[in-house]
N, C-alpha and C positions, 0 to 999 in steps of 0.2 A: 228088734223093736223093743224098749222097753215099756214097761208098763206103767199105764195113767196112774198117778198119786190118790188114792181114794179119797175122798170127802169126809172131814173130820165128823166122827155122827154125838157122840157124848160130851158133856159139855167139858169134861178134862182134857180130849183131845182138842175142841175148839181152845182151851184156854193154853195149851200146849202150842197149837199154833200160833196163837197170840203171840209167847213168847217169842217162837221162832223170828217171827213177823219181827217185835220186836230188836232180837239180837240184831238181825238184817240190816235194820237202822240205824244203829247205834254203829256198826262198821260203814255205811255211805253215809249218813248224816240228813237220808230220808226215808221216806217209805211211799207209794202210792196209796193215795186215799181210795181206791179202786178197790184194793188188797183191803185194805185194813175192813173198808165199808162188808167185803164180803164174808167175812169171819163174825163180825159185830152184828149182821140180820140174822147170823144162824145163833147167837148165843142168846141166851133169855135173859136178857139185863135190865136193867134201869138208865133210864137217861142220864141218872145221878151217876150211875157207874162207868156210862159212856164218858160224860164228864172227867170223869177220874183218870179216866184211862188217857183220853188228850191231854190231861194236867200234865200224865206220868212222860210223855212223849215229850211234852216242853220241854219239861223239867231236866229231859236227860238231850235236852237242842238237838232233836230227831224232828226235823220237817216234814208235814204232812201235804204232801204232794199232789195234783192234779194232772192228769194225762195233756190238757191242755198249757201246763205252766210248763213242763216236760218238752214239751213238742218247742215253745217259745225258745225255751234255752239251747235246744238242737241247732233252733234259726239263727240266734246269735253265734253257733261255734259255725 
């Protein structure tokens, strides 16, 4: 059994994860907005920053994705 990935607690591991998050996308060309939402309530940001951050996500054509848009596109393959 391996063991559970701990829970980023400081906010360089949360922005570490970000990145990860990000890399992740940038090779599928999306990301679940499930994921992203869950990293963005533990870090202590600004809306302005939240902002920034989905600019950075355009900007680099990484879609942010919905479990429900997901599921559609399972039904059309």
């Amino acid at each position: 059994m391996s063991a559970a990935k701990k829970a980023p607690k400081t906010p360089e591991e949360l922005q570490a994860t970000l990145q990860e998050l990000m890399a992740q996308g940038r090779k599928e060309g999306m990301i679940r907005a499930a994921d992203l939402n869950t990293i963005l309530e533990k870090m202590d940001t600004t809306p302005e920053k939240i902002d920034e951050i989905y600019d950075r996500l355009d900007a680099m054509n990484i879609q942010v994705t919905s479990d429900q848009e997901l599921d559609l596109v399972d039904d059309l393959d």
